[in-house]
C-alpha positions in Angstrom: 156.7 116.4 121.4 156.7 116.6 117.8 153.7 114.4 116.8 151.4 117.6 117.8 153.3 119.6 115.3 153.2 117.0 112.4 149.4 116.7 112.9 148.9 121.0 112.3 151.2 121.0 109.5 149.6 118.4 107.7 145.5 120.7 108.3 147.8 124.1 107.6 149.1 122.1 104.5 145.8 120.4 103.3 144.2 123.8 103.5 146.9 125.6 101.9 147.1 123.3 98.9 143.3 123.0 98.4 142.9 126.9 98.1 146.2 127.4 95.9 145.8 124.1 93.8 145.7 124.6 90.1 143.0 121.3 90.1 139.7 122.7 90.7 136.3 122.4 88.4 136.1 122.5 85.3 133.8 125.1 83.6 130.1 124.0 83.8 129.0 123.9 80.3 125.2 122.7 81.4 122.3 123.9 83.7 123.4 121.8 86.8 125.4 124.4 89.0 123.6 123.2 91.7 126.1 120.1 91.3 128.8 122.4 92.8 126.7 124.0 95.0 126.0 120.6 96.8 129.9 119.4 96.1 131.2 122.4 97.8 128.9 122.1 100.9 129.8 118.8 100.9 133.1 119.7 100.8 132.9 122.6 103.7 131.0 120.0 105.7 134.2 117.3 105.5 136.8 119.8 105.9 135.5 121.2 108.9 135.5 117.9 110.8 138.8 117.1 109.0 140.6 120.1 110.5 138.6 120.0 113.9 139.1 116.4 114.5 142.9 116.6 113.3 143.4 119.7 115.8 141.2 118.1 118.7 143.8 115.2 118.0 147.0 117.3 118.2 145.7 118.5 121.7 145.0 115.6 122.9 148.2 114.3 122.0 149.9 117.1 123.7 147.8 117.5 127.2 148.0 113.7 128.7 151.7 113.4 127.0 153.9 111.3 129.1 155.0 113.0 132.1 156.8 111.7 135.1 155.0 111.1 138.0 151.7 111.3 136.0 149.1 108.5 135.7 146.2 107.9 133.2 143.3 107.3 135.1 140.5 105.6 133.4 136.6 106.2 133.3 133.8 104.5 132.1 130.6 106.0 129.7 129.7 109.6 129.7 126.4 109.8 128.6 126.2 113.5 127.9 129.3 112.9 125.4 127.3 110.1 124.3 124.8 112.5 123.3 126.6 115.3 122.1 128.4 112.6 119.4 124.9 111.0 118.2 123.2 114.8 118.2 126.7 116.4 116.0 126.9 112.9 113.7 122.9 113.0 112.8 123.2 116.9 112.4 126.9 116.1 110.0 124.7 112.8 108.3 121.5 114.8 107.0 123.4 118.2 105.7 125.6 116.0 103.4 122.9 113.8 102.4 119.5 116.6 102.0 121.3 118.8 99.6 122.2 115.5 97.0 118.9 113.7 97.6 117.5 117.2 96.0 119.4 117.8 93.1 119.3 113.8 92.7 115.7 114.1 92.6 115.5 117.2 90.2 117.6 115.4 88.0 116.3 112.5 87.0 112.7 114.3 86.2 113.3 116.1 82.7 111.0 118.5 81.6 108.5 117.9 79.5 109.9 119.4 76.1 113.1 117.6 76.5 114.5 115.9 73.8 115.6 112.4 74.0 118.6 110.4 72.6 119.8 106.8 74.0 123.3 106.0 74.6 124.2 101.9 74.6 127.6 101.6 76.7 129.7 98.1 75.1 133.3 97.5 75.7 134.6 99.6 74.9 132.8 102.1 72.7 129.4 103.7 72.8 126.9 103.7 70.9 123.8 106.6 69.8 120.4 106.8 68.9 117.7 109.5 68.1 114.1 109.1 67.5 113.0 109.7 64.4 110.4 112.7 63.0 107.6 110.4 64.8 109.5 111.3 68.1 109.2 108.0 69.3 111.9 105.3 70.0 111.0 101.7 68.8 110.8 98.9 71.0 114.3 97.0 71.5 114.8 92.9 73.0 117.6 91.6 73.6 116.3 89.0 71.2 117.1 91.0 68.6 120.8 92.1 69.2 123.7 91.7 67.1 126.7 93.3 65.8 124.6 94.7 63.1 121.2 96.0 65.5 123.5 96.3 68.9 120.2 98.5 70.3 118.1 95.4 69.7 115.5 97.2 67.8 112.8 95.7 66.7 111.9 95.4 63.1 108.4 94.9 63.0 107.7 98.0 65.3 106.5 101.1 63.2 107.9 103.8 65.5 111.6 102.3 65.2 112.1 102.3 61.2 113.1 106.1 61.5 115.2 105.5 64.0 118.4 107.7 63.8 121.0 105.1 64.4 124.3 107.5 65.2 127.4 106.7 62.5 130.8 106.7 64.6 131.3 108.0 68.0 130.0 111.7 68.1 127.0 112.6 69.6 125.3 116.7 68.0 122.5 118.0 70.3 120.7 121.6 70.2 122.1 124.5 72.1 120.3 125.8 74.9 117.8 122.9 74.9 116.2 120.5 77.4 117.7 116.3 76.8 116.7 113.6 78.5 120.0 110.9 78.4 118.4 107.0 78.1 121.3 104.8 79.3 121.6 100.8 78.1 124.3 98.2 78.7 125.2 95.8 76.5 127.3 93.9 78.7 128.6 95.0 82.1 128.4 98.0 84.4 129.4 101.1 82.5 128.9 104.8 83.8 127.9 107.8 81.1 130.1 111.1 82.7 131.0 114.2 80.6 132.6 116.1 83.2 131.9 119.8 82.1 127.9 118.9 82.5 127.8 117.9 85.7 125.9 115.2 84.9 127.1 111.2 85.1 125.1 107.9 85.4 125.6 104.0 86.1 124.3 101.7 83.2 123.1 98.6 84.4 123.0 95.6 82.6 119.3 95.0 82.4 118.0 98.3 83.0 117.6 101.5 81.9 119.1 104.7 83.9 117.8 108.2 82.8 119.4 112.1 83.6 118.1 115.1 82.2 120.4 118.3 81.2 120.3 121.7 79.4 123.5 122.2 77.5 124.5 126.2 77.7 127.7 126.6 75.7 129.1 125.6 72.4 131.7 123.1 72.1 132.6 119.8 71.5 132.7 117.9 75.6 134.6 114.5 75.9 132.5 111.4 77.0 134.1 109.0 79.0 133.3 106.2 81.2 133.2 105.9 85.0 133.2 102.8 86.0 136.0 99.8 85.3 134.4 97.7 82.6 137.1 96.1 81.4 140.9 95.8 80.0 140.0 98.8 77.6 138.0 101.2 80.1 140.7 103.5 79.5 139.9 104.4 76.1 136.0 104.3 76.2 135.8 107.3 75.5 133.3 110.0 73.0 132.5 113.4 72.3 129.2 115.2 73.0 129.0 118.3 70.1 127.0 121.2 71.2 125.6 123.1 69.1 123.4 126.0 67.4 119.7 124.0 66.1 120.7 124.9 62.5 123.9 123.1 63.0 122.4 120.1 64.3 119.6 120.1 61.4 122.3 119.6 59.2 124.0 117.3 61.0 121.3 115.4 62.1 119.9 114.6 58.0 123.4 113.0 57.1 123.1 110.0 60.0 121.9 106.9 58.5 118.3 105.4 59.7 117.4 102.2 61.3 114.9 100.9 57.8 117.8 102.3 55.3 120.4 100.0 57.3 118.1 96.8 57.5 117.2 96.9 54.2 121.3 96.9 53.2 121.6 94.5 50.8 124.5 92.3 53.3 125.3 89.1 54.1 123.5 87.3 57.1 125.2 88.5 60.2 127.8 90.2 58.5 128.3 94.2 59.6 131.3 95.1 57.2 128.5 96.6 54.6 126.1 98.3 56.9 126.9 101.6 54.7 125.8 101.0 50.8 128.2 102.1 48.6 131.3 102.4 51.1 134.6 101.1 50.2 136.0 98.1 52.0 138.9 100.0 54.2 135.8 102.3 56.0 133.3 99.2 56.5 136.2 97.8 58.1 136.7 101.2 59.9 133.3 100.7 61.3 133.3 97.4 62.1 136.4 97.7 64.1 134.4 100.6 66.1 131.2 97.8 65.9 133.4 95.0 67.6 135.7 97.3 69.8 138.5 96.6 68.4 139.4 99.9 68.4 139.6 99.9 72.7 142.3 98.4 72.4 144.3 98.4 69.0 145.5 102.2 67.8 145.3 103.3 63.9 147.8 106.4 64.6 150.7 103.9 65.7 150.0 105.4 69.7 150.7 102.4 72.5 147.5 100.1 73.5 146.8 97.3 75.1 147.4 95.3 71.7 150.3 96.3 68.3 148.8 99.4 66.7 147.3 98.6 62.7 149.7 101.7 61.2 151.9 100.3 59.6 151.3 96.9 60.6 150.8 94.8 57.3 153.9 93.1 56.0 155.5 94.1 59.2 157.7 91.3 60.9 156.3 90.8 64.2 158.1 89.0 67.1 156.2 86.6 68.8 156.7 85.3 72.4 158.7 82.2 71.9 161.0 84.4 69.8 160.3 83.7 66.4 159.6 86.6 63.9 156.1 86.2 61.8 155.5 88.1 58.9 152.2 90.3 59.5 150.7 89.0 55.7 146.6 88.2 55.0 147.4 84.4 56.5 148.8 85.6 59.8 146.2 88.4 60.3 142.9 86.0 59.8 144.2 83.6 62.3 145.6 86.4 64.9 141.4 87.7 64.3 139.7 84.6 64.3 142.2 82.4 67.0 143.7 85.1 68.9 145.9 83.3 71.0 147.0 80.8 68.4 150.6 83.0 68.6 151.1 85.9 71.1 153.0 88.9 69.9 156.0 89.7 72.6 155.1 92.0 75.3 151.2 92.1 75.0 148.9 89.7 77.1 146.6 87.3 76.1 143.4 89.0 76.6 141.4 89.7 73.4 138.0 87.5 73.3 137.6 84.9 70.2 134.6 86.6 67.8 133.2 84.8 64.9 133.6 86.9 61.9 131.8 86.2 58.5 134.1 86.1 55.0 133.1 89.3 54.1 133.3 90.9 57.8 137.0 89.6 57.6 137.5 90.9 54.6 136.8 94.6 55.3 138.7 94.7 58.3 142.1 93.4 56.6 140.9 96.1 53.7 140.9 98.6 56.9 144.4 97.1 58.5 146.2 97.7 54.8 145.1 101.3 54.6 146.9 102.1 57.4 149.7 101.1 55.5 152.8 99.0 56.0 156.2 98.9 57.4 158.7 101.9 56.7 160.8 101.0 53.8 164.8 100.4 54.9 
């Protein structure tokens, strides 16, 4: 019989590949080895049955094969099998769950010098804040959310005018210290994983989720997100920057605070100017990053989900009835404010109508020419 045979080759192969495969763990970079401790026995737990059961199978298979002259004979209950199963399962159950259930525990109760930043997941970017030199967050509502507060701060509460509001998608913390991660959703589920810490958490809409790490090496880790949220999950994605305290100081007095940005003389609702002083083409930098624009539509000409900016102004564009559209001011308005008004060729209809002020609309197309415009024949 050859089904015995295929069942041990496949355990002799599954084993084989897991100790020789080149995809294992990553480096831990944070304090939470005792993630991998629990993963592996987790892991020695599951392949143990896995090769037992499969084997037990291939046995099976073999001793009450077909045979001439032979005749199954069937029989009902067994208690002390019974047993035996419910005794081995409850045994299996608790040494897969007890080790999680303590690290779990461990790790959503920081220590008490931890430091504290707040991450807001959105489709599909992230955003960052720090408490100020008062060490206190300010209250947030979702009354108060818009492109230009997306935390919801609010602006009559004291402890949130120093507020370090984060410019672009980097995240700088401290070397070697304690930091407690507060996790927001904007919109739907999202999930805050930077695989070299261990350490990942689901952001519920309506809640905030918590996790507490100590980073222990230098670098700069990438964030990403864990859970499906969207059209442009893919390319949710961040970077954590670890760092010496001197570094982060320095770093930490160039991001912009909550009271400088509100008090930005700009126009109601608009986010284009959040920055004083900044030339159109980078507001419009920022509010593509603001709206998430940039989930789905590339400035370095790499594929997405819609046409990359570079090079896109003056560019003829085919549409999907087959007519060619020059990409000029006119056609880039209505393709921002009515995006299915005309649907380039090979891209689906999915980005969301936005309402944009004059001015908002005016950075961004600042932002789309700087990426410059088709290549000259």
């Amino acid at each position: 019989m050859a089904l015995p045979w295929v069942l041990i080759l496949i355990v002799a192969g599954a084993v084989a590949f897991h100790l020789a495969s080149p995809w294992w763990q990553t480096p831990v970079a944070s304090n939470w080895q005792q993630m991998d401790d629990a993963l592996i026995l987790t892991l020695l737990i599951t392949a143990v049955a896995f090769v037992a059961i499969n084997l037990f199978l291939a046995y099976v298979v073999w001793r009450f094969r077909h045979r001439d002259g032979v005749r199954a004979a069937a029989e009902h209950g067994s208690k002390a099998l019974e047993a035996w199963l419910v005794g081995l399962t409850t045994v299996a159950i608790i040494a897969l769950l007890a080790p999680g259930l303590s690290v779990y525990a461990k790790l959503i109760h920081p220590p008490a010098d931890a430091m504290v930043f707040e991450v807001l997941g959105q489709q599909w970017q992230w955003h960052y804040r720090l408490p100020g030199k008062d060490g206190k967050l300010g209250l947030t509502d979702v009354r108060y959310m818009s492109a230009a507060n997306p935390f919801g701060i609010n602006p009559d509460d004291p402890n949130g005018q120093d507020d370090v509001l984060v410019d672009g998608q980097e995240i700088h913390i401290p070397l070697n210290r304690p930091v407690k991660v507060m996790l927001r959703s904007q919109d739907v589920l999202h999930d805050f994983f930077v695989p070299q810490f261990r350490t990942r958490m689901n952001m519920v809409p309506g809640m905030v989720t918590s996790f507490w790490f100590t980073p222990m090496k230098p670098g700069r880790f990438e964030v990403m997100c864990a859970q499906l949220c969207g059209i442009g999950h893919y390319n949710m994605r961040s970077y954590v920057v670890v760092e010496p305290a001197d570094a982060y100081a320095r770093w930490l007095a160039t991001q912009p605070l909550f009271a400088a940005r509100a008090a930005a003389p700009v126009p109601a609702g608009s986010v284009s100017a959040l920055v004083a002083g900044v030339d159109p083409g980078h507001q419009g930098r920022l509010l593509a990053q603001a709206r998430g624009c940039v989930a789905c539509h590339s400035a370095d000409g790499s594929a997405g989900v819609g046409p990359s900016w570079k090079g896109l102004y003056g560019r003829l564009e085919t549409m999907d009835d087959g007519k060619t559209v020059k990409a000029d001011e006119a056609y880039l308005k209505q393709s921002i404010t009515d995006p299915r008004a005309r649907l380039v060729k090979g891209y689906p209809p999915v980005m969301p109508q936005q309402q944009f002020s004059g001015a908002d609309l005016d950075a961004l197309l600042a932002y789309i020419k700087s990426l410059g415009g088709p290549a000259p024949q």
